[in-house]
C-alpha positions in Angstrom: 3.8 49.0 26.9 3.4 50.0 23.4 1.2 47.9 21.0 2.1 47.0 17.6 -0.8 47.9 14.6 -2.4 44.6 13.4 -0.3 42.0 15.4 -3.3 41.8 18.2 -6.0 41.9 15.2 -3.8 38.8 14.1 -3.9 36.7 16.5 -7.2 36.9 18.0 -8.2 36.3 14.8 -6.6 32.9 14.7 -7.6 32.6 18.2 -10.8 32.3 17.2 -10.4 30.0 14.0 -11.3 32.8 11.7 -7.7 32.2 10.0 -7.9 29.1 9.5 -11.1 29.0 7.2 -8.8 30.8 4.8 -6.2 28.4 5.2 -8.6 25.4 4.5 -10.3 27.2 1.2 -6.5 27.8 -0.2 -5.4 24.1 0.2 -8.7 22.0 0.1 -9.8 22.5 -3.8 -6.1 21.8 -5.0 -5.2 19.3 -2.7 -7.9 16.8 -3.2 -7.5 17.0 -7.5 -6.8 13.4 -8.4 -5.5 15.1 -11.4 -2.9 16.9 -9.5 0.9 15.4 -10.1 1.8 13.6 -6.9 -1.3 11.7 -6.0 -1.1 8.2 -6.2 -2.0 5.8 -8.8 -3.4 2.3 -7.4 -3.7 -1.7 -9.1 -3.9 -4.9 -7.8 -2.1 -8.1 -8.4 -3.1 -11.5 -8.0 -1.3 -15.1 -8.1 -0.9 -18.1 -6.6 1.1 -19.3 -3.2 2.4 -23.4 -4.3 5.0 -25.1 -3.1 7.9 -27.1 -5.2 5.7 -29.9 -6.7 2.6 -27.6 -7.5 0.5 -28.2 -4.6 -1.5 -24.8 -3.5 -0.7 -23.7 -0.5 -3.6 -22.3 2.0 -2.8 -19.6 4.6 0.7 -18.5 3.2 1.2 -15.0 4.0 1.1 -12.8 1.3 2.4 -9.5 1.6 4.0 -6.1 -0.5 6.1 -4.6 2.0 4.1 -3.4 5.2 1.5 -1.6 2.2 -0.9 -5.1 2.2 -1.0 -8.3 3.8 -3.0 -11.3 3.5 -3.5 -15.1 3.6 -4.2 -17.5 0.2 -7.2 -18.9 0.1 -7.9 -22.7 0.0 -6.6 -22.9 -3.9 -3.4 -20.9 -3.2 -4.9 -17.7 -4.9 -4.5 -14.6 -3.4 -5.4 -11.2 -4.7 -3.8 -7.9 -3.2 -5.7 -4.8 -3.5 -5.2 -1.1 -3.9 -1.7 -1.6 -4.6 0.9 1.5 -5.3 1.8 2.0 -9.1 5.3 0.6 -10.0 7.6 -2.1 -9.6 6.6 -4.2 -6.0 7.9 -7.1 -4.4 5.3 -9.8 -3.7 6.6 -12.0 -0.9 4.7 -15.1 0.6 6.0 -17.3 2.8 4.4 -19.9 5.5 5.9 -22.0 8.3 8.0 -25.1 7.0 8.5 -23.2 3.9 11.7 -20.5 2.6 10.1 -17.4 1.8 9.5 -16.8 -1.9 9.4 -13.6 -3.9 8.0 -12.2 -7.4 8.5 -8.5 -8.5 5.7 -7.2 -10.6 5.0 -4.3 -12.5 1.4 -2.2 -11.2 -0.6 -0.3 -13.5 -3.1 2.4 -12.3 -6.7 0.3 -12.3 -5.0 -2.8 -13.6 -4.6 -6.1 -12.2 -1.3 -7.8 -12.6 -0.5 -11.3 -12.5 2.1 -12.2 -10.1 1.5 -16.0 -11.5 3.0 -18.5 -9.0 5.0 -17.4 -6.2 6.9 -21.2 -5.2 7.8 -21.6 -1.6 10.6 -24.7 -1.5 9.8 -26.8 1.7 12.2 -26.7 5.0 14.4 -29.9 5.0 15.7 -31.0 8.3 19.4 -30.9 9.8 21.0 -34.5 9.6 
């Protein structure tokens, strides 16, 4: 069986991890630069879950897409954090209620008001 030059040096070489330090130094520096087009920019929004008359709605669900969930507080406020920069869709909804949307606009290190999100109450069938 004949043995090919530097194939076996190879791949005992990565074997033994000693490739794969040189793999790590060529992407680690680069790929960690927050300055580096393609990382992401974050913001936050806050606002307020009511329903149709005003009232401040506790425990609504507040959500941007499957990024961040979580429930108003007593007052209705809500404040979603380390948000994605760019246009989101703020959805809160809450059982009784129709689900009610805002899209904002989030700005790297910013906080955006989403103001009030209003979730009309259910009415019941007749």
């Amino acid at each position: 069986m004949e043995r090919r030059r530097g194939a076996p040096t190879r791949l005992r070489a990565l074997a033994l991890g000693i490739g794969t330090v040189g793999i790590v130094t060529l992407l680690g520096a680069k790929g960690c630069d927050p300055n580096e087009i393609g990382v992401q920019e974050f913001g936050s929004i806050q606002g307020n879950a009511i329903d149709g008359r005003g009232k401040p709605l506790q425990g609504a669900v507040v959500s941007v897409g499957s990024l961040a969930t979580i429930r108003s507080n007593d007052d209705g406020s809500f404040l979603l954090a380390h948000i994605p920069s760019g246009e989101q869709v703020v959805s809160a909804s809450l059982g009784g209620y129709k689900t009610g949307t805002v899209t904002v606009i989030v700005r790297k290190d910013k906080e955006v008001a989403a103001g009030n999100i209003v979730l009309e109450q259910l009415t019941a069938n007749p």
